[in-house]
C-alpha positions as CSV (number, residue, x, y, z in Angstrom):
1,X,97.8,56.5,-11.3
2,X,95.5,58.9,-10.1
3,X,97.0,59.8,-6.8
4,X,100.7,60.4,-9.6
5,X,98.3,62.8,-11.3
6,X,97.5,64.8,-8.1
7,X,101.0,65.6,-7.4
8,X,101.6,66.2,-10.7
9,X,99.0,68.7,-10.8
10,X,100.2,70.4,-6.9
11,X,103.7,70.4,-8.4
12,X,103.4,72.6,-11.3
13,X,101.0,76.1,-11.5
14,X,97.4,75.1,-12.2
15,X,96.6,76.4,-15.9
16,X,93.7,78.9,-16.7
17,X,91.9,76.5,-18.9
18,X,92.2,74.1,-15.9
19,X,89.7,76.4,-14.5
20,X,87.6,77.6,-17.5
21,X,84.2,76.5,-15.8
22,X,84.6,79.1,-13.2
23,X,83.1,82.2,-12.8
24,X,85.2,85.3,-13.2
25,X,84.4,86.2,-10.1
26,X,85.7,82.8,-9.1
27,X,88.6,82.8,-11.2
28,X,89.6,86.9,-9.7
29,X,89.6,85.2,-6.1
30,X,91.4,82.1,-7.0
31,X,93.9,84.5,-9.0
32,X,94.5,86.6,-5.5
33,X,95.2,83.5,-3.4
34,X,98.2,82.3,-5.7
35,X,99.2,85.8,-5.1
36,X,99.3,85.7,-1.6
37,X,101.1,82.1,-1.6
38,X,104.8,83.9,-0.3
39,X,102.8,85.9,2.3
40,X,101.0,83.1,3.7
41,X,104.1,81.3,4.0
42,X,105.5,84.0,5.6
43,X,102.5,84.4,8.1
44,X,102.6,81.1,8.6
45,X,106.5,81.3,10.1
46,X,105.2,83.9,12.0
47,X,102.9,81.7,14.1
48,X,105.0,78.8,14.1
49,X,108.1,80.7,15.8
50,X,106.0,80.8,18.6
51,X,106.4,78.1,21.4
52,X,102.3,77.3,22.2
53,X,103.0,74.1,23.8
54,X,99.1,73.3,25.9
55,X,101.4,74.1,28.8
56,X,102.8,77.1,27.7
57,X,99.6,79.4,28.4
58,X,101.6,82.9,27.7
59,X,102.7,81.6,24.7
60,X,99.3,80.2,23.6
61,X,97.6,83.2,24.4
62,X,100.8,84.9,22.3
63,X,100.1,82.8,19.2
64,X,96.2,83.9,20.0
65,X,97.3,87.7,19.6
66,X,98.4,87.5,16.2
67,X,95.4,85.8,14.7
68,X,93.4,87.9,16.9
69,X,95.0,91.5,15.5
70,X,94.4,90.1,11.5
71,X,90.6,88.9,12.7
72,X,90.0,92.3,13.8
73,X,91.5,94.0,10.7
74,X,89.0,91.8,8.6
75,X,86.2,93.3,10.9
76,X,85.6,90.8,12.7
77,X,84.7,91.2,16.8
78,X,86.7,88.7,18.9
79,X,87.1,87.6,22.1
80,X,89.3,85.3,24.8
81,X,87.3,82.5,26.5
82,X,89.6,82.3,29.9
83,X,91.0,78.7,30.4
84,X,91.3,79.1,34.2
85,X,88.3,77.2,35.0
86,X,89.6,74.2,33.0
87,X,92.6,74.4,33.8
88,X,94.6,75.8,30.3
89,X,95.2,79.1,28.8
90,X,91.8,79.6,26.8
91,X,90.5,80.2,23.1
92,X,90.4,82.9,20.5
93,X,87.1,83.3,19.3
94,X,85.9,86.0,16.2
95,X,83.1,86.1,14.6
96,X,81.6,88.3,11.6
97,X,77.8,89.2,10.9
98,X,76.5,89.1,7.2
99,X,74.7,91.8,6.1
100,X,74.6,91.5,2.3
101,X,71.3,91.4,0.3
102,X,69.2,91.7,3.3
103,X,70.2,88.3,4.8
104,X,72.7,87.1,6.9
105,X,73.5,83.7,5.1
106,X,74.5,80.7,5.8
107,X,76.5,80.6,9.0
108,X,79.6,79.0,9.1
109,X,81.7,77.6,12.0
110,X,85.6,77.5,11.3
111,X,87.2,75.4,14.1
112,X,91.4,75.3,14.5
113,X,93.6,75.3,17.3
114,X,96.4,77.3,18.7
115,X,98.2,74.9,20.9
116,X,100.8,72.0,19.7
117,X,102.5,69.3,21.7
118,X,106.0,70.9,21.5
119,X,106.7,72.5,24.9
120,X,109.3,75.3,25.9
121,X,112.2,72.6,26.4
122,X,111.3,71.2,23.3
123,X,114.6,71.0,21.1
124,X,112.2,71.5,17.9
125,X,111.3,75.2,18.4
126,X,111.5,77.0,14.6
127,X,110.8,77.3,11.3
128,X,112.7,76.5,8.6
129,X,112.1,76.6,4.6
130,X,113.0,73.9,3.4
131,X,113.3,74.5,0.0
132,X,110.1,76.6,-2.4
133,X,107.8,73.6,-1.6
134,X,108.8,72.5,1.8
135,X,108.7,73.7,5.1
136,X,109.5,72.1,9.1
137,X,108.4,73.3,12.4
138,X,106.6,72.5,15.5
139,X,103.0,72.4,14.6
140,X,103.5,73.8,10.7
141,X,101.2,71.6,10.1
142,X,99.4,70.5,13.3
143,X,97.9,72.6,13.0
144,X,99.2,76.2,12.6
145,X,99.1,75.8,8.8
146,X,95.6,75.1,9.1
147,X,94.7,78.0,11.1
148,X,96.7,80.6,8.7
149,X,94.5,78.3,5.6
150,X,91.5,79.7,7.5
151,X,93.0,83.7,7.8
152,X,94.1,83.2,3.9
153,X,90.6,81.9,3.2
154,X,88.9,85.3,5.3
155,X,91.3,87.2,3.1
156,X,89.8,86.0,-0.5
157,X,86.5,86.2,0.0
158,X,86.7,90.0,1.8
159,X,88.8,90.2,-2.0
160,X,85.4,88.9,-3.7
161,X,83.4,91.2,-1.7
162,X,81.8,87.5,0.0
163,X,82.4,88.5,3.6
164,X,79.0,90.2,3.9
165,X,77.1,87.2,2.6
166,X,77.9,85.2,5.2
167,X,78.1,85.1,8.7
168,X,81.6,83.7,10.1
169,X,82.4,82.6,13.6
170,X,86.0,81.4,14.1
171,X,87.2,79.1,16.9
172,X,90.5,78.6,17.4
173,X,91.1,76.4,20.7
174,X,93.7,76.6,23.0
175,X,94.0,73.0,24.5
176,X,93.0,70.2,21.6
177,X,96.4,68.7,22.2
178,X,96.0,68.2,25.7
179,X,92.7,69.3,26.8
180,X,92.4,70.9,30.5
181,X,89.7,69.4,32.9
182,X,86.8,69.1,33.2
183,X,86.4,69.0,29.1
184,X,82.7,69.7,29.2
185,X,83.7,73.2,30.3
186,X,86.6,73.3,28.0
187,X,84.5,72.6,25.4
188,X,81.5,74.9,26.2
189,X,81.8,77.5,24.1
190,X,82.4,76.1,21.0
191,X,79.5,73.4,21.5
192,X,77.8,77.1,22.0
193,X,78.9,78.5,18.6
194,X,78.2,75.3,16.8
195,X,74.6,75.3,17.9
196,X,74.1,78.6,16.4
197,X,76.2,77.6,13.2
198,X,74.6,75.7,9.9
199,X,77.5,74.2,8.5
200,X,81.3,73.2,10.7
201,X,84.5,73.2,8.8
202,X,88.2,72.5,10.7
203,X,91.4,72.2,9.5
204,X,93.4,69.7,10.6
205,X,95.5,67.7,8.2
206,X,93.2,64.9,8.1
207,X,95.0,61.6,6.8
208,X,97.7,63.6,5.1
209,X,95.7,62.8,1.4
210,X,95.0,65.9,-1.1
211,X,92.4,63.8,-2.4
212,X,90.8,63.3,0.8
213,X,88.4,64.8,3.5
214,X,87.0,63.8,6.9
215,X,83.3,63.5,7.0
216,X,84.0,60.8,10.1
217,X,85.5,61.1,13.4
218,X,85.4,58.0,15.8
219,X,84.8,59.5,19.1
220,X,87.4,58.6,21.8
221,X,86.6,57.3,25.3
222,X,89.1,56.4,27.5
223,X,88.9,53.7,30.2
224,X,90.3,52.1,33.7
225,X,90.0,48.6,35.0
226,X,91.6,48.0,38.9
227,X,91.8,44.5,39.6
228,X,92.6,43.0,43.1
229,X,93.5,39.8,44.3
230,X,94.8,38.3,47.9
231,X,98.8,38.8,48.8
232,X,100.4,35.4,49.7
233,X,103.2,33.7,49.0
234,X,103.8,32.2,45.5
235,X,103.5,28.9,46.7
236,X,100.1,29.3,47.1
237,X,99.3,30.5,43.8
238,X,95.3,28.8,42.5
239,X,94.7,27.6,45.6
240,X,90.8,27.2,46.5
241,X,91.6,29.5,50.1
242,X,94.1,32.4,47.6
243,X,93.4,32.0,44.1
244,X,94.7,33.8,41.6
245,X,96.0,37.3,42.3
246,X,95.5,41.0,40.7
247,X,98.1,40.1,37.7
248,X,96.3,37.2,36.3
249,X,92.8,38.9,36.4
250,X,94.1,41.8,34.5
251,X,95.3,39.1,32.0
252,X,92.0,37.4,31.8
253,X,89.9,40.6,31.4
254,X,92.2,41.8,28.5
255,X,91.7,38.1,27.1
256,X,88.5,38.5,27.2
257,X,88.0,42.2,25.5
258,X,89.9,40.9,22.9
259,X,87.6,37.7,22.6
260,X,84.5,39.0,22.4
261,X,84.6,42.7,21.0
262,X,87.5,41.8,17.8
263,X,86.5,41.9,14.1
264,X,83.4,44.5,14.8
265,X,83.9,47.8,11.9
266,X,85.9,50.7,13.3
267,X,85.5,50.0,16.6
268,X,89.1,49.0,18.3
269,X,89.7,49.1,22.1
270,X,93.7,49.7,23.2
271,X,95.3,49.0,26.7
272,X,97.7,51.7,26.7
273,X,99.1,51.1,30.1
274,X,99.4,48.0,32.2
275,X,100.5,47.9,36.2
276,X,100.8,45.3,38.8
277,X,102.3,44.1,41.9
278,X,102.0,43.7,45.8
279,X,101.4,47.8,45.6
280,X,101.1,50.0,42.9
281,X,100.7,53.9,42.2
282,X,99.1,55.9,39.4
283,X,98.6,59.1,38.0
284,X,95.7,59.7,35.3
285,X,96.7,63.4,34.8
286,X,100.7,62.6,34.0
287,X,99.3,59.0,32.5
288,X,102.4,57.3,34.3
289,X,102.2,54.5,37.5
290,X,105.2,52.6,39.6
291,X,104.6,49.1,40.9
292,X,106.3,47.2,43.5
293,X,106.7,43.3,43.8
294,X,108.0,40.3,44.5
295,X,108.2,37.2,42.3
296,X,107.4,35.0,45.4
297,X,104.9,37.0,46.1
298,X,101.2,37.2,45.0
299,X,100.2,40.2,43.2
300,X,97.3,42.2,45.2
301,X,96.5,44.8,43.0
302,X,96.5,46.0,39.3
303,X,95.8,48.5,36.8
304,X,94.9,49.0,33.3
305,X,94.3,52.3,31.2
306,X,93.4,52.1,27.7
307,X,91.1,53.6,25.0
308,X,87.9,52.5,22.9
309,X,87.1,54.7,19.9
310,X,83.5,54.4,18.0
311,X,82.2,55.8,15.2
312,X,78.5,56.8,16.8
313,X,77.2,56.6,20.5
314,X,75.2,53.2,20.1
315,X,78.5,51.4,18.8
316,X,80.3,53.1,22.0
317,X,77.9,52.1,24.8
318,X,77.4,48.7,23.5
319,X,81.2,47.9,23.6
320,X,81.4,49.7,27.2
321,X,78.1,46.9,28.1
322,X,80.2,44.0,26.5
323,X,83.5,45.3,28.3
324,X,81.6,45.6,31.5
325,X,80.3,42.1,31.1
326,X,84.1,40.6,31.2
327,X,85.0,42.5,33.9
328,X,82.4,40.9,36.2
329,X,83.6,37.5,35.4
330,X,86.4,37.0,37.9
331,X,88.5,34.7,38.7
332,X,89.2,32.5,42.2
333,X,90.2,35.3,45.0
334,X,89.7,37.9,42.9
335,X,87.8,41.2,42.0
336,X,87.5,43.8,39.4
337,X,85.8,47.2,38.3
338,X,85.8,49.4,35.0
339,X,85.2,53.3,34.9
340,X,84.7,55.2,31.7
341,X,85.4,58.1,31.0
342,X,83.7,59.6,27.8
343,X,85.7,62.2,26.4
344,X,85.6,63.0,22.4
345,X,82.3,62.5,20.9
346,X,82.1,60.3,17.8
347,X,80.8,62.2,14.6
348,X,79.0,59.9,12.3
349,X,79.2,60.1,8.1
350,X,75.8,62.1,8.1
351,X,74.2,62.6,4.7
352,X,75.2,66.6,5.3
353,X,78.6,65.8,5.5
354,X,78.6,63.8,2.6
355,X,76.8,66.1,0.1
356,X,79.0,68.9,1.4
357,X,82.2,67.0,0.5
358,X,80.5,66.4,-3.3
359,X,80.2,70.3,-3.3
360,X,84.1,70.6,-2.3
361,X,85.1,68.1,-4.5
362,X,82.9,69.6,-7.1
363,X,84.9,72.9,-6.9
364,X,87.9,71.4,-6.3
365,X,87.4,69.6,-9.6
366,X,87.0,72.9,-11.4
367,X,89.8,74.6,-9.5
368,X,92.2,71.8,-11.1
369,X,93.1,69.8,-8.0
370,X,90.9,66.8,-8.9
371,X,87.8,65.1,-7.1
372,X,88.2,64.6,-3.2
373,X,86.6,61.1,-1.4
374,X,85.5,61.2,2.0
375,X,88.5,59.7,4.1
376,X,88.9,56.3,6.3
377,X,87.3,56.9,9.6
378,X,90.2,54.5,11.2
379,X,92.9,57.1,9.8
380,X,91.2,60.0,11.3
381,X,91.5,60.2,15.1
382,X,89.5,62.7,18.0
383,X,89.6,66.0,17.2
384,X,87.2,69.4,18.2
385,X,85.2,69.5,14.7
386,X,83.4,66.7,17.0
387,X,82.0,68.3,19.6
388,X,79.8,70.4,16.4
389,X,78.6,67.4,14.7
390,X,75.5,66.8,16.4
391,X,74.2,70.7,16.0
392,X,75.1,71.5,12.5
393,X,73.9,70.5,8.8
394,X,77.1,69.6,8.1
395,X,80.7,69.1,9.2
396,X,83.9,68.4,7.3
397,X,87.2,68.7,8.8
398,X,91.0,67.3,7.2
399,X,90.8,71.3,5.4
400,X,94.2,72.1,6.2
401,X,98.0,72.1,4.7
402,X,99.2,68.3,4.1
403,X,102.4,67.3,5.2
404,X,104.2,64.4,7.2
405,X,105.4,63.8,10.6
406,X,103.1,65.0,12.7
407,X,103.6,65.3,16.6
408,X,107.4,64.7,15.9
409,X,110.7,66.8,15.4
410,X,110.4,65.9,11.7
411,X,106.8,67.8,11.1
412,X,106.9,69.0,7.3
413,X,104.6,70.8,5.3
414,X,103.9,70.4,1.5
415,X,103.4,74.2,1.0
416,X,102.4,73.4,-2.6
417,X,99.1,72.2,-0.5
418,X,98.5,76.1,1.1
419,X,96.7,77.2,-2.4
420,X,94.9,74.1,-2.8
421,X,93.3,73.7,0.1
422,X,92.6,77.6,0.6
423,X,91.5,78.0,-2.8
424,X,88.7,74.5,-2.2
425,X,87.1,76.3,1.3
426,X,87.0,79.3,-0.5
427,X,85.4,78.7,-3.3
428,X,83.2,76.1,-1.6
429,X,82.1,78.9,0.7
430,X,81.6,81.4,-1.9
431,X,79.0,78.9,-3.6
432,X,77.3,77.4,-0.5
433,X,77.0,81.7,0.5
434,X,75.7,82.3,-3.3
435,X,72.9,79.5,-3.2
436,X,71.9,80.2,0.0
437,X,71.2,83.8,-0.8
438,X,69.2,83.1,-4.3
């Protein structure tokens, strides 16, 4: 019942009494962003007609160009951080001093990217209306919609006259679909802006809920085991002097991961790719391996690649000790190793993050689109808002347009979500800017 009356309430126009218990001033923004609802659309097509597959560095850095040229109209100063060094085209960064009432104000960090996973070849290239509530396009809402919420969001409060009583940096990332190597670099800078920042806000879809936001990000760490065993001839197969070859250890240490690491809360472990045979090949960077056998023939090597995703650093490097502790177990003739390598940091449901989703949900209560929960961790994957976590007050991400589909030809947007969720940053910025200031 209460998720009917949501999209009851996103299907029709929000009444005025709806949003008696804001302040005029409140109520004069809220009034320009339903204004602006065609033009954000309209931006938002814009973007989207712009191939920025992570590959497609011109057109990533052309995507970056337009958000750059409306950045600097709202005065803000902006720069490129060159992805050469890590391999991919780069970020936009902008950011915008306070300078109202003698105070710079809270500083907020607001995190988006400008890549998607559609490449040049892709068959899914444009934008297409729908219908008045419902849009498709490569990345509409993965997360181009969420990076035109955060220009819609610059444009209301420079309307209220908020701009100058906050301080604004802006990171919109050029490889979050496929990150460039190594990430530590590619990640630099914004690690950099988030430990000068207070409070981190992103906006990727989240898990597709309008009453939801992520306060939790499991972290993502991905792994390899090579196994090895002795080539012989099948006949041979568990014998004291051959044992049991590279195919059965691989089985036995998967056995084993599952055994003794199952059941634990939001931790889950995932072998994504298995290989094996008398010779094998692999390569990490294309994530793709051959393997060449025999069936009478005793399998001398094999690979695994797989992922374990944890919702804080003690839950990660435990499982990696437990996982480590299988692999050394090995059977007859054989042997085994496991690498790590860490990759997405885990951000953990600090009490920040959860009093700053009360104060969203306590604006988006009086804006008319109901309270908003804190999301499932396990429906929330890896995304950049992590890599802020550890250096700011507080960090929400899941700010941007809903929809369905994502990372297929069928991505869709609920537009009737671009007011709502523009309308809940802004006015959650607009307070968080006024309290700080008192």
């Amino acid at each position: 019942m209460k998720h009917f009356l949501l999209i009851l309430l996103m299907s029709f126009p929000v009444t005025a009494d709806a949003r008696q218990d804001l302040s005029p001033r409140e109520r004069d923004m809220v009034a320009f962003i339903d204004s602006r609802f065609e033009d954000a659309v309209a931006y938002l097509e814009q973007v989207v007609n712009i191939n920025s597959g992570s590959m497609n560095f011109e057109g990533v850095r052309a995507v970056g160009d337009v958000f750059d040229s409306t950045f600097t109209e709202l005065g803000f100063e902006t720069w490129w951080v060159d992805g050469a060094p890590f391999g991919r085209a780069g970020h936009l960064f902008a950011r915008r001093e306070g300078s109202g009432s003698g105070s710079a104000g809270p500083h907020i960090l607001m995190v988006g990217h400008l890549d998607t996973v559609f490449e040049d070849d892709s068959p899914f290239q444009r934008f297409e209306r729908v219908d008045e509530h419902t849009a498709v396009g490569p990345g509409v809402i993965d997360m181009k919609g969420g990076d035109v919420v955060i220009v819609e969001v610059m444009r209301a409060l420079a309307h209220a006259g908020a701009l100058d009583d906050m301080t604004i940096t802006v990171a919109l990332i050029g490889d979050e679909e496929s990150s460039g190597d190594p990430l530590e670099i590619g990640r630099a800078s914004l690690v950099e802006a988030a430990r000068a920042a207070d409070i981190a806000l992103a906006f990727e879809p989240g898990d597709g809920k309008s009453e939801t936001a992520v306060t939790a990000r499991r972290g993502f760490t991905g792994w390899e085991v090579h196994t090895h065993g002795l080539r012989a001839h099948s006949s041979r197969v568990f014998s004291e002097d051959v044992g049991y070859g590279a195919i059965y250890e691989a089985a036995r240490l998967l056995v084993g991961f599952y055994e003794t690491m199952t059941g634990e809360e939001l931790l889950t472990f995932n072998p994504g790719l298995i290989v094996g045979g008398t010779d094998i090949t692999f390569d990490d960077q294309e994530e793709e391996g051959t393997a060449f056998g025999k069936t009478n023939v005793i399998a001398g090597r094999g690979l695994v690649s797989g992922d374990l995703r944890a919702l804080s650093l003690e839950q990660r490097d435990a499982a990696k000790e437990r996982m480590r502790a299988v692999v050394a177990e090995h059977l007859p003739g054989t042997d085994a190793e496991i690498t790590f390598r860490d990759s997405y940091p885990p951000m953990g449901p600090t009490g920040g993050n959860l009093a700053l989703l009360e104060r969203l949900s306590r604006v988006s209560q009086q804006a008319g689109y109901g309270s908003v929960a804190a999301a499932d961790p396990a429906e929330a994957g890896a995304a950049d808002i992590s890599f802020t976590g550890a250096h700011v007050s507080a960090a929400m991400d899941g700010l941007g347009i809903l929809g369905s589909g994502t990372h297929t030809t069928h991505e869709t947007a609920d537009l009737r979500t671009f007011p709502m969720q523009i309308t809940r940053t802004a006015l959650l910025l607009l307070r968080v800017a006024e309290d700080w200031n008192k």
